[in-house]
Biopython code that builds the backbone (N, CA, C, O; Angstrom):
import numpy as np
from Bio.PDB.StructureBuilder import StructureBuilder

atoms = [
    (1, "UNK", "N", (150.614, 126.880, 63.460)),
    (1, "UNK", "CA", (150.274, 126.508, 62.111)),
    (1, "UNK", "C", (148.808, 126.077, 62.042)),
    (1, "UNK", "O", (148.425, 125.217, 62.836)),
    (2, "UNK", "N", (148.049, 126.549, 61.248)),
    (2, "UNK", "CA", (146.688, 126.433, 60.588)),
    (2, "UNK", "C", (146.671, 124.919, 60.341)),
    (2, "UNK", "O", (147.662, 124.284, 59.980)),
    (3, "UNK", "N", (145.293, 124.330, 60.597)),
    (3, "UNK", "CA", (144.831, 123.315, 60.130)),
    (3, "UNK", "C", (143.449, 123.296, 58.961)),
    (3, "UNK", "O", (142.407, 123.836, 59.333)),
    (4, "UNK", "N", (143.479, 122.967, 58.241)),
    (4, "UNK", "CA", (142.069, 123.247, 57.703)),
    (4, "UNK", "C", (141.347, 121.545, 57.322)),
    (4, "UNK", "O", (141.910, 120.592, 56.784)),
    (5, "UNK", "N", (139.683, 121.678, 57.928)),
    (5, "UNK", "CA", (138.902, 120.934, 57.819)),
    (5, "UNK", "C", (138.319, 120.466, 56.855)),
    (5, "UNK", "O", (138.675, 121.281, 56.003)),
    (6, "UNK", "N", (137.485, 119.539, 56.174)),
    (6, "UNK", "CA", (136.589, 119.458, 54.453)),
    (6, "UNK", "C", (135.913, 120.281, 54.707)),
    (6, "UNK", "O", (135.923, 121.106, 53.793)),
    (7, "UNK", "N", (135.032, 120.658, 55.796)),
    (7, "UNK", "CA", (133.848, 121.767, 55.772)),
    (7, "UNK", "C", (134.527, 123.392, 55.416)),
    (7, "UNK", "O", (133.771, 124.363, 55.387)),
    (8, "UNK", "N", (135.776, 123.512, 55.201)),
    (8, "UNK", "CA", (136.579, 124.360, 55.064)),
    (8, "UNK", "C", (137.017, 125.375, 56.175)),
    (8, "UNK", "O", (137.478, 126.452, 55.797)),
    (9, "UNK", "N", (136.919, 125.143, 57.388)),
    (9, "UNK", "CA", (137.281, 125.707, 59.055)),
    (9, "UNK", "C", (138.612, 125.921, 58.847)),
    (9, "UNK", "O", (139.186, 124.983, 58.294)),
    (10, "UNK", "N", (139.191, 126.750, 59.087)),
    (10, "UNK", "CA", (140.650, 126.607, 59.869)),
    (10, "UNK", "C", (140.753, 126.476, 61.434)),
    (10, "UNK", "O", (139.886, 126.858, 62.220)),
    (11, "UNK", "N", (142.109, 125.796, 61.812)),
    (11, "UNK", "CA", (142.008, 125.723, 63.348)),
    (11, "UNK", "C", (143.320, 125.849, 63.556)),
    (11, "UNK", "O", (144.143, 125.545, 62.692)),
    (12, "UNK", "N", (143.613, 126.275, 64.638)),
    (12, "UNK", "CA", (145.074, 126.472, 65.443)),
    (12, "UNK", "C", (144.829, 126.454, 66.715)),
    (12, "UNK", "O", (144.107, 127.158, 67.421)),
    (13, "UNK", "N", (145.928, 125.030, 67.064)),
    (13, "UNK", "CA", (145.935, 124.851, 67.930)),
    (13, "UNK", "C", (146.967, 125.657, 68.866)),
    (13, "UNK", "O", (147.976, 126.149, 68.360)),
    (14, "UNK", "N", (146.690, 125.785, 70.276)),
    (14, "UNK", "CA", (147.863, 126.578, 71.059)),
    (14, "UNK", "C", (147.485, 126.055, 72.574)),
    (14, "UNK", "O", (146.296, 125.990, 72.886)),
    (15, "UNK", "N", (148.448, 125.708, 73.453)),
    (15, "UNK", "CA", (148.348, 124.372, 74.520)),
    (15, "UNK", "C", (146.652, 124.065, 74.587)),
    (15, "UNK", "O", (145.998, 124.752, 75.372)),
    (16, "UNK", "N", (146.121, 123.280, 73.961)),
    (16, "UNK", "CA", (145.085, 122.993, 74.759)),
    (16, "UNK", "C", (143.777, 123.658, 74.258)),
    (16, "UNK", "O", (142.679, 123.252, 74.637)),
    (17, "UNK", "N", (143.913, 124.595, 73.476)),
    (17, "UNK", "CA", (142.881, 125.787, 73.546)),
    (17, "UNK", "C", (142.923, 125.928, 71.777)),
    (17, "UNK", "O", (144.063, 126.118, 71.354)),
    (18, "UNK", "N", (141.740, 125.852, 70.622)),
    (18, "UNK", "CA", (141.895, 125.398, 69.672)),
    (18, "UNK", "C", (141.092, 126.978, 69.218)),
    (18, "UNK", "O", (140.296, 127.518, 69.986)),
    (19, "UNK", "N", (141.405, 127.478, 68.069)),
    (19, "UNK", "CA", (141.057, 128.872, 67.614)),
    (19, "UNK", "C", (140.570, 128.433, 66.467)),
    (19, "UNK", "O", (141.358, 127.936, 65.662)),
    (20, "UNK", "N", (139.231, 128.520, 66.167)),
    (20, "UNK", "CA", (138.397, 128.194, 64.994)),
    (20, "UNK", "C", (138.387, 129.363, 64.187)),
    (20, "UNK", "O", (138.859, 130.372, 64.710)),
    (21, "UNK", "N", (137.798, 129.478, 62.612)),
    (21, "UNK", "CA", (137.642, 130.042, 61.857)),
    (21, "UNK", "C", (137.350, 129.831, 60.802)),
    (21, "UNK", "O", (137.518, 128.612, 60.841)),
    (22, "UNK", "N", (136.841, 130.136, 59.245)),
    (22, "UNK", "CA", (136.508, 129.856, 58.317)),
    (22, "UNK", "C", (137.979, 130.198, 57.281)),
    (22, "UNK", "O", (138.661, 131.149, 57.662)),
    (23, "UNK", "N", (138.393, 129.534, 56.161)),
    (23, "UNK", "CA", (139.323, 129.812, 55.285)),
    (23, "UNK", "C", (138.868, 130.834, 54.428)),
    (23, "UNK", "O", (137.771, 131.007, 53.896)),
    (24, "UNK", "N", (139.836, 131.427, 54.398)),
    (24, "UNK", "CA", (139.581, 132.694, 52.697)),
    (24, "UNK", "C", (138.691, 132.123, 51.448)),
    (24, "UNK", "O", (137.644, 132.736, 51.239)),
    (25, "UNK", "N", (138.903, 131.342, 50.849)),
    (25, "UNK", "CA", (138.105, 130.525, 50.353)),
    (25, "UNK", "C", (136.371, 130.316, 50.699)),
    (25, "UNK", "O", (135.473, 130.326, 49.857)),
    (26, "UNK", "N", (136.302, 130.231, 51.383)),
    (26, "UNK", "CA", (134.823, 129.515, 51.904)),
    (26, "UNK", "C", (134.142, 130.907, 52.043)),
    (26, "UNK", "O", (133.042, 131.225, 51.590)),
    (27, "UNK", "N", (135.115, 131.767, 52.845)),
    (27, "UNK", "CA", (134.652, 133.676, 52.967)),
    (27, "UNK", "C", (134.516, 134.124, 51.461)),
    (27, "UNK", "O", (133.860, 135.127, 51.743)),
    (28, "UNK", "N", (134.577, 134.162, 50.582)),
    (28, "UNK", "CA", (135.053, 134.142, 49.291)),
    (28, "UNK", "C", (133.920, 133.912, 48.774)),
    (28, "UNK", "O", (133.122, 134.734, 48.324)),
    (29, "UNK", "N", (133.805, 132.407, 48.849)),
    (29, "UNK", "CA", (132.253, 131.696, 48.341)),
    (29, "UNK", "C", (130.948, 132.356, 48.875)),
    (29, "UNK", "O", (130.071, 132.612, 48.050)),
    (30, "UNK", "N", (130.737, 132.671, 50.266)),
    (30, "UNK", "CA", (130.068, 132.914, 50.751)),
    (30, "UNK", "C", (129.205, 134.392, 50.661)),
    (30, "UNK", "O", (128.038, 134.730, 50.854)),
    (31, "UNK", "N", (130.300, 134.977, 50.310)),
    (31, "UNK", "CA", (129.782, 136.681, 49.749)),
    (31, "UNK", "C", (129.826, 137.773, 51.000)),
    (31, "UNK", "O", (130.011, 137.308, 52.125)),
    (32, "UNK", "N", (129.709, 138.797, 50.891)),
    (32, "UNK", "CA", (129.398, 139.833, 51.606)),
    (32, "UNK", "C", (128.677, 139.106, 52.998)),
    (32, "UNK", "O", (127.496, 138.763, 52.937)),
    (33, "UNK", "N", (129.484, 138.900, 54.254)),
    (33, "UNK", "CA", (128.604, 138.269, 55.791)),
    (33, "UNK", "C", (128.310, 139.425, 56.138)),
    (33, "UNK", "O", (128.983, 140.452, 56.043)),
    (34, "UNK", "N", (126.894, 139.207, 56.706)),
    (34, "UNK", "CA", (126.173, 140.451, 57.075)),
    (34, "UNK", "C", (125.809, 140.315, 58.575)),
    (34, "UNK", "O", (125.473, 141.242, 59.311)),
    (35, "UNK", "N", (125.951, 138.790, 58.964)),
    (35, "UNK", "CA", (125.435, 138.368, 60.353)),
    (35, "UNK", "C", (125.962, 137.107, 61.212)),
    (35, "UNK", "O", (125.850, 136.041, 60.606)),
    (36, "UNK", "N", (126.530, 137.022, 62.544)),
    (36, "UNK", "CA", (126.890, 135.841, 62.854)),
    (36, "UNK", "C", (126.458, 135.484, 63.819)),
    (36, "UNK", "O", (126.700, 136.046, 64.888)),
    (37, "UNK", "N", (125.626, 134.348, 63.690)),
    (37, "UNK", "CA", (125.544, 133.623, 65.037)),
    (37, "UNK", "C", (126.554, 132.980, 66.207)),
    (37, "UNK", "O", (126.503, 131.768, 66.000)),
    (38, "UNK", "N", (127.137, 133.140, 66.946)),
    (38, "UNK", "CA", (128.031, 132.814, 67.898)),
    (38, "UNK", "C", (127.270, 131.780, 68.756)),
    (38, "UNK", "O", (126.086, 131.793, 69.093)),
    (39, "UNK", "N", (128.343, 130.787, 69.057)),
    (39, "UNK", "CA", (127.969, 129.866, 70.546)),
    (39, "UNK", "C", (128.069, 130.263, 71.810)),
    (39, "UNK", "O", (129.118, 130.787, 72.184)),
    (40, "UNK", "N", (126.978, 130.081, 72.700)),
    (40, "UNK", "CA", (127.578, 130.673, 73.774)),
    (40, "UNK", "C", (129.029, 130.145, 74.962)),
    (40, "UNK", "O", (129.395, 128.996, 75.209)),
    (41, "UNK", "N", (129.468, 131.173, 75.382)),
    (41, "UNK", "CA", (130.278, 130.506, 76.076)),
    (41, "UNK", "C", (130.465, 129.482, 77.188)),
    (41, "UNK", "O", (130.216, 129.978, 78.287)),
    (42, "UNK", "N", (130.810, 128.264, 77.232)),
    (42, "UNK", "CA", (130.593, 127.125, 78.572)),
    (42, "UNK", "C", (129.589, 126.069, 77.788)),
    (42, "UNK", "O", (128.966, 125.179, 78.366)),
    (43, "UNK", "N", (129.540, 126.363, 76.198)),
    (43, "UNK", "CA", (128.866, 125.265, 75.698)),
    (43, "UNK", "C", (129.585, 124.711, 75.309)),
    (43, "UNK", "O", (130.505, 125.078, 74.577)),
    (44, "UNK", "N", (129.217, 123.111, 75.918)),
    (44, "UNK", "CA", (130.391, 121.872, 75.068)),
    (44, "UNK", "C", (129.882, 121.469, 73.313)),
    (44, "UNK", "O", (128.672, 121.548, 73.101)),
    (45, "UNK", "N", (130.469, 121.203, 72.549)),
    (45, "UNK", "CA", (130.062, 121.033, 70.767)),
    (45, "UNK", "C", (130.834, 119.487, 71.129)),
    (45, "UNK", "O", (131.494, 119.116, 72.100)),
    (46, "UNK", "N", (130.361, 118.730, 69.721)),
    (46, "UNK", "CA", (130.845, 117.884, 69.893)),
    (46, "UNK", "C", (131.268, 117.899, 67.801)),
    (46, "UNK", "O", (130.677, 118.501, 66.903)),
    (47, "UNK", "N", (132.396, 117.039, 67.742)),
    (47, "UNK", "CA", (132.767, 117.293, 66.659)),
    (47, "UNK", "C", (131.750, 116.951, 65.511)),
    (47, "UNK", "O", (131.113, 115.899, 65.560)),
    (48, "UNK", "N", (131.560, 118.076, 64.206)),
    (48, "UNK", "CA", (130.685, 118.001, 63.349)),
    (48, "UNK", "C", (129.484, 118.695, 63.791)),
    (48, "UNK", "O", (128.700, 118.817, 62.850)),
    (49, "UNK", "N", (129.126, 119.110, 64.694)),
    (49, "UNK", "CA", (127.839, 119.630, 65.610)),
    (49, "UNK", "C", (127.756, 121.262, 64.647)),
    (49, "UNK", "O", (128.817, 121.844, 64.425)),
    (50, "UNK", "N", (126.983, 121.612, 64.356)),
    (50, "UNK", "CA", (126.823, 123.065, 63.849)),
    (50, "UNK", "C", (127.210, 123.927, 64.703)),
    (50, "UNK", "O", (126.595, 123.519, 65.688)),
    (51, "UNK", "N", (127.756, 124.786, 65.037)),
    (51, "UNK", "CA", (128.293, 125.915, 66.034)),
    (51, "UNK", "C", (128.163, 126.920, 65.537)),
    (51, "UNK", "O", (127.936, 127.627, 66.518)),
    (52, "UNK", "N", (128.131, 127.636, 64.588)),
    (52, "UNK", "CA", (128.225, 128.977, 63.800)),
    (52, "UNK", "C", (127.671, 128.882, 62.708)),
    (52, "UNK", "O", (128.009, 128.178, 61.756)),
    (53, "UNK", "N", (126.300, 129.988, 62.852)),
    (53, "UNK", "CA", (125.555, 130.603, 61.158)),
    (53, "UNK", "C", (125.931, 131.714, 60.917)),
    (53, "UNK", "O", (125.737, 132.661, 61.680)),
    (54, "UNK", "N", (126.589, 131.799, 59.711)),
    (54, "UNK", "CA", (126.893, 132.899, 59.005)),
    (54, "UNK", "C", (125.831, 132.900, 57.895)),
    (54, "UNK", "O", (125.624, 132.065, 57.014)),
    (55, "UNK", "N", (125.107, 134.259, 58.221)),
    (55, "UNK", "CA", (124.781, 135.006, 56.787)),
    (55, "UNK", "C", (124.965, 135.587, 56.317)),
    (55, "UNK", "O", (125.158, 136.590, 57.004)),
    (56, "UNK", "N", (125.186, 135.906, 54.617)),
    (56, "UNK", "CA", (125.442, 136.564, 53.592)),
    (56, "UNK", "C", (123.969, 137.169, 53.045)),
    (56, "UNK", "O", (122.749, 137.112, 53.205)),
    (57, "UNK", "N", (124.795, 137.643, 52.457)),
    (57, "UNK", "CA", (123.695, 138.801, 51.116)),
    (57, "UNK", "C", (123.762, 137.351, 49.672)),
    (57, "UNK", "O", (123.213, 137.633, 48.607)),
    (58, "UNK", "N", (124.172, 136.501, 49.757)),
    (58, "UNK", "CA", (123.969, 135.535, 49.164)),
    (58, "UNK", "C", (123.053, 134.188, 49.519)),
    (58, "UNK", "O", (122.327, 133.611, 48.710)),
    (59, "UNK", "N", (123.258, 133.811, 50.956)),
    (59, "UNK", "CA", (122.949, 132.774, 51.657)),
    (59, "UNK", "C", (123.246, 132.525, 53.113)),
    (59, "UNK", "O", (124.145, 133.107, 53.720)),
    (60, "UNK", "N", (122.612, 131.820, 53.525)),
    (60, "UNK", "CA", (123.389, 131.090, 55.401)),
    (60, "UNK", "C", (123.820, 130.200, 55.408)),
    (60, "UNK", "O", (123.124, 129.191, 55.297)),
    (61, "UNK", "N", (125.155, 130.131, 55.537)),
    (61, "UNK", "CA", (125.259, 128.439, 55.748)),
    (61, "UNK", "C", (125.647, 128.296, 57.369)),
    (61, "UNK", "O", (125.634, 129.229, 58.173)),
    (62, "UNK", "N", (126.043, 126.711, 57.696)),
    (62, "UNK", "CA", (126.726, 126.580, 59.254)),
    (62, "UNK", "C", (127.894, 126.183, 58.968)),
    (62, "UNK", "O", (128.307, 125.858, 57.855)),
    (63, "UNK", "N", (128.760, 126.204, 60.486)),
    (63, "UNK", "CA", (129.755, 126.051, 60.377)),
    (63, "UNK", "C", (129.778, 125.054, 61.507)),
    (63, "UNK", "O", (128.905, 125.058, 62.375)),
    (64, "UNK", "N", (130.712, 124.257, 61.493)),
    (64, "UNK", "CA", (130.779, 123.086, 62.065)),
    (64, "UNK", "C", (132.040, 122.959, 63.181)),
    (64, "UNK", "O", (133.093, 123.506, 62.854)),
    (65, "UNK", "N", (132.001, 122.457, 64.122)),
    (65, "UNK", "CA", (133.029, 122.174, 64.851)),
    (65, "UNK", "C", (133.758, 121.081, 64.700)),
    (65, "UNK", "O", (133.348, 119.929, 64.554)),
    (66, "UNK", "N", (135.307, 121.629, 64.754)),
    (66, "UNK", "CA", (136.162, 120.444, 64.131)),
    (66, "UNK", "C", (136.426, 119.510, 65.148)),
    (66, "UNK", "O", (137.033, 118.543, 64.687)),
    (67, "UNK", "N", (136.209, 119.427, 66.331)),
    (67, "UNK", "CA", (136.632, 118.852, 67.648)),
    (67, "UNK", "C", (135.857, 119.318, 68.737)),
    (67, "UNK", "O", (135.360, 120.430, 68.918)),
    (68, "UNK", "N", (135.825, 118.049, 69.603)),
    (68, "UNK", "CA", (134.616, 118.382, 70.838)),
    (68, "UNK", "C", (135.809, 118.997, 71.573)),
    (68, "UNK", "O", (137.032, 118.868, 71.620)),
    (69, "UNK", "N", (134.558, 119.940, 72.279)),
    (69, "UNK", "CA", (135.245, 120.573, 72.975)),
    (69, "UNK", "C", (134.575, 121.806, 74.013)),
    (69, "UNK", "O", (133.396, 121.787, 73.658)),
    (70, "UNK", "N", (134.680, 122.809, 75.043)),
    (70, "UNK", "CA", (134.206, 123.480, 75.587)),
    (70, "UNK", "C", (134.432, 124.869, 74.800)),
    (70, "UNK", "O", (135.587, 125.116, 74.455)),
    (71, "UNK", "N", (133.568, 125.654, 74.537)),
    (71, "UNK", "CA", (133.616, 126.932, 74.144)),
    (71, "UNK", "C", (133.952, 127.892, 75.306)),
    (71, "UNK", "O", (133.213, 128.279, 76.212)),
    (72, "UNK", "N", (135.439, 128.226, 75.025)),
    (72, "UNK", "CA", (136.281, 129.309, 75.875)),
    (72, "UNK", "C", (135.951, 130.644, 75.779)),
    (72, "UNK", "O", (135.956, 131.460, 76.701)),
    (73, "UNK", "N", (135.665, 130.832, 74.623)),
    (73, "UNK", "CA", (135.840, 132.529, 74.496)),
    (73, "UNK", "C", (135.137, 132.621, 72.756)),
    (73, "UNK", "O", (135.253, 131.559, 72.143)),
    (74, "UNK", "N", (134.562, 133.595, 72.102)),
    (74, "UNK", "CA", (133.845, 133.748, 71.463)),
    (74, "UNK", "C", (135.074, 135.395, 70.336)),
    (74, "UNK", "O", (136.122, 135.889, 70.751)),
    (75, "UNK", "N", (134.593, 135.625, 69.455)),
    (75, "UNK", "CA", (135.350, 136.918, 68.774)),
    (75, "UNK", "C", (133.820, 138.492, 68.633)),
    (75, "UNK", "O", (133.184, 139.125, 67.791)),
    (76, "UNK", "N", (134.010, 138.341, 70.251)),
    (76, "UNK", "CA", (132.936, 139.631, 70.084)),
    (76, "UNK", "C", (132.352, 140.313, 69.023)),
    (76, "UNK", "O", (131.179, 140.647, 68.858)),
    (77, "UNK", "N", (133.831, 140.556, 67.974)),
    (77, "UNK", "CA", (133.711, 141.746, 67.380)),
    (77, "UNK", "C", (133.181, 141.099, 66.285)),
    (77, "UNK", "O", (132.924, 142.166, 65.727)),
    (78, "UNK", "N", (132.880, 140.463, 65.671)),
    (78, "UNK", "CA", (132.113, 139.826, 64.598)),
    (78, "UNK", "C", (130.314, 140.229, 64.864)),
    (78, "UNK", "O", (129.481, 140.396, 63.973)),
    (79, "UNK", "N", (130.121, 140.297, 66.153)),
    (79, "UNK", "CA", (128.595, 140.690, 66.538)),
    (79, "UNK", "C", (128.657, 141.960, 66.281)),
    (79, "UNK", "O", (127.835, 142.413, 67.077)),
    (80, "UNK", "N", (129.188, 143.058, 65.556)),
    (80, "UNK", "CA", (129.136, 144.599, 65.074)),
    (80, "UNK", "C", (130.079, 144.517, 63.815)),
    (80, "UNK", "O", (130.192, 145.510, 63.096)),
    (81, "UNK", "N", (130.504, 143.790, 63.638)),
    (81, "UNK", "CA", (131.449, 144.177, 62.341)),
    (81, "UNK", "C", (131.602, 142.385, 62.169)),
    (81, "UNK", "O", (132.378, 141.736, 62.870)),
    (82, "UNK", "N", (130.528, 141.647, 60.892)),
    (82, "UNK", "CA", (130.768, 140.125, 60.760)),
    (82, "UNK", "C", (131.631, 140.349, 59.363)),
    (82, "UNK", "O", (132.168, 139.307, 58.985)),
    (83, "UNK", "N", (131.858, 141.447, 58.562)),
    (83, "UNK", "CA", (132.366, 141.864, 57.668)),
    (83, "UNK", "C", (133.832, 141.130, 57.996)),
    (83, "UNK", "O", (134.271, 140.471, 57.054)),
    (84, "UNK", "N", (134.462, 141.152, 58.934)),
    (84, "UNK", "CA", (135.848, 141.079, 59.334)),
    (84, "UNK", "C", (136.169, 139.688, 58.730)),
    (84, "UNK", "O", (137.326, 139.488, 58.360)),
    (85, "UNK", "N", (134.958, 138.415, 58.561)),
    (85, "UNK", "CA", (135.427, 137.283, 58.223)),
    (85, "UNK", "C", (135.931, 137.109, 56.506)),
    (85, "UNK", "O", (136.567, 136.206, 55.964)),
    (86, "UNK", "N", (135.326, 138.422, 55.934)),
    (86, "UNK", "CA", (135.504, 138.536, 54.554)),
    (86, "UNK", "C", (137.262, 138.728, 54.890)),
    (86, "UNK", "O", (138.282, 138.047, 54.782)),
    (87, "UNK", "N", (136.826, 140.259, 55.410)),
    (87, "UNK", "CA", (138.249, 141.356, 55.296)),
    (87, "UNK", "C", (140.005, 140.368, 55.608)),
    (87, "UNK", "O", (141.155, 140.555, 55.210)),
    (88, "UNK", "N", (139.263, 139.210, 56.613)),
    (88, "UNK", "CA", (140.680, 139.210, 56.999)),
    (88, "UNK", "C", (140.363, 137.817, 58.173)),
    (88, "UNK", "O", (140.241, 137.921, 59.394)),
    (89, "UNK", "N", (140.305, 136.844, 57.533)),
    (89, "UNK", "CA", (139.297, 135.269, 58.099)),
    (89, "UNK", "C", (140.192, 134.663, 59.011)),
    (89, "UNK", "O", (139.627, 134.164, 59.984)),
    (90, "UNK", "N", (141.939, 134.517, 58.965)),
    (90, "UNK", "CA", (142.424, 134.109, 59.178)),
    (90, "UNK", "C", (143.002, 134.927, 60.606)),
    (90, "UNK", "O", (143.562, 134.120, 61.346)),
    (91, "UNK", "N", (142.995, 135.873, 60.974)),
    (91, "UNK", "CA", (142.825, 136.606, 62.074)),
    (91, "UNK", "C", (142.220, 137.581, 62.777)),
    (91, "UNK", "O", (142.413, 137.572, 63.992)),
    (92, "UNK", "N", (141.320, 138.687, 62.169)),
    (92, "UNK", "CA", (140.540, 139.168, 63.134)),
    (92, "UNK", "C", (139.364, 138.498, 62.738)),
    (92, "UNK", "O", (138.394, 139.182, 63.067)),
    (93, "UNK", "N", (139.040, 137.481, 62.188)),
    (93, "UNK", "CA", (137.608, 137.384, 61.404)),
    (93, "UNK", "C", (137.649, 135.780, 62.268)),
    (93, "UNK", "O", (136.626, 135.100, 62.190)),
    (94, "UNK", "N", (138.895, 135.210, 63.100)),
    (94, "UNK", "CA", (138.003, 133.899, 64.245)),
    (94, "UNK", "C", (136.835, 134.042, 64.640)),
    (94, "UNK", "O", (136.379, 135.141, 64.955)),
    (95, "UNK", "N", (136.233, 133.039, 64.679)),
    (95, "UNK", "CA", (135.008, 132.758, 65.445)),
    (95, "UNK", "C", (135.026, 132.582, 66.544)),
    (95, "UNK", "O", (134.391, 133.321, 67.296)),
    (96, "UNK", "N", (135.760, 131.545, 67.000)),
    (96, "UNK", "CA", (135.368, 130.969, 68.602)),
    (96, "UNK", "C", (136.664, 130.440, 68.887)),
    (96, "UNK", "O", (137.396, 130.215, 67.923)),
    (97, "UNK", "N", (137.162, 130.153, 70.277)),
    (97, "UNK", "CA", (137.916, 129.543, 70.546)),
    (97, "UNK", "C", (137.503, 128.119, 71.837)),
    (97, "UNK", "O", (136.623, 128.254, 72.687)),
    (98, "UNK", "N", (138.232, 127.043, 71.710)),
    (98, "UNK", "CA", (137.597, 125.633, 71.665)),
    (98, "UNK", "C", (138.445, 124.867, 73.145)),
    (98, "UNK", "O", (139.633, 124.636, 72.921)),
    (99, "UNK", "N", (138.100, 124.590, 74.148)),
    (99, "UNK", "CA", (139.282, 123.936, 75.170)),
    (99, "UNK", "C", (138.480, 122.310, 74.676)),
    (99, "UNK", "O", (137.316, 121.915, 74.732)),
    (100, "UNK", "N", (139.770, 121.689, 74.198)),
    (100, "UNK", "CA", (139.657, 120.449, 73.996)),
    (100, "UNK", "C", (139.556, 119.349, 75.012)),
    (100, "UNK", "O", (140.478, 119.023, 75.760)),
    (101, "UNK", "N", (138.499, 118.863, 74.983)),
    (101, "UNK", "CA", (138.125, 117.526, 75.857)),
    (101, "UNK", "C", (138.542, 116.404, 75.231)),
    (101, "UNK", "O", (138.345, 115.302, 75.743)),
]
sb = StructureBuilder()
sb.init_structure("model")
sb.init_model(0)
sb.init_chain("A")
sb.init_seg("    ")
for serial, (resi, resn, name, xyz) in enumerate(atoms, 1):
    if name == "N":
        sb.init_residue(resn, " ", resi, " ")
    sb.init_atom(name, np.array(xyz, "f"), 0.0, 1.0, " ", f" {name:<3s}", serial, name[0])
structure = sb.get_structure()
């Protein structure tokens, strides 16, 4: 089950290992994403820390991390297709995934 943040993130947790993303909503607001910045992997965030710029054909905003934590694994496919966070936010359109400290 989805959690969602004020900055508007969704998260799901699964043992240990936390799957970030932006809500339909916020993809919505944001317009046509044309570009994503990703964290690299083995970087620790600490909660609220900026982790992800998304730009639009409207604007950039950041995206924030909901919980400190180590960056496990990243959603490649957003670096060739960032479109996916529009198309479909809540599963192929994750950002990052989070091992909680």
């Amino acid at each position: 089950m989805e959690e969602i943040t004020n900055s508007h993130e969704w998260i799901k947790k699964e043992e240990g290992v936390v799957t970030v993303g932006i809500t339909k909503k916020a993809a919505d607001e944001i317009g046509e994403i044309v570009f994503v910045e990703l964290p690299l992997v083995g970087v620790s965030v600490k909660k609220g820390e900026e982790v992800v710029i998304l730009e639009s054909t409207k604007a950039a905003i950041d995206s924030y991390a909901p919980l400190d934590g180590r960056v496990v694994e990243v959603n490649e496919k957003l670096k060739t297709n960032p479109d996916l966070i529009n198309h479909d936010p809540l599963h192929e359109g994750w950002m990052y995934k989070l091992e909680i400290e």
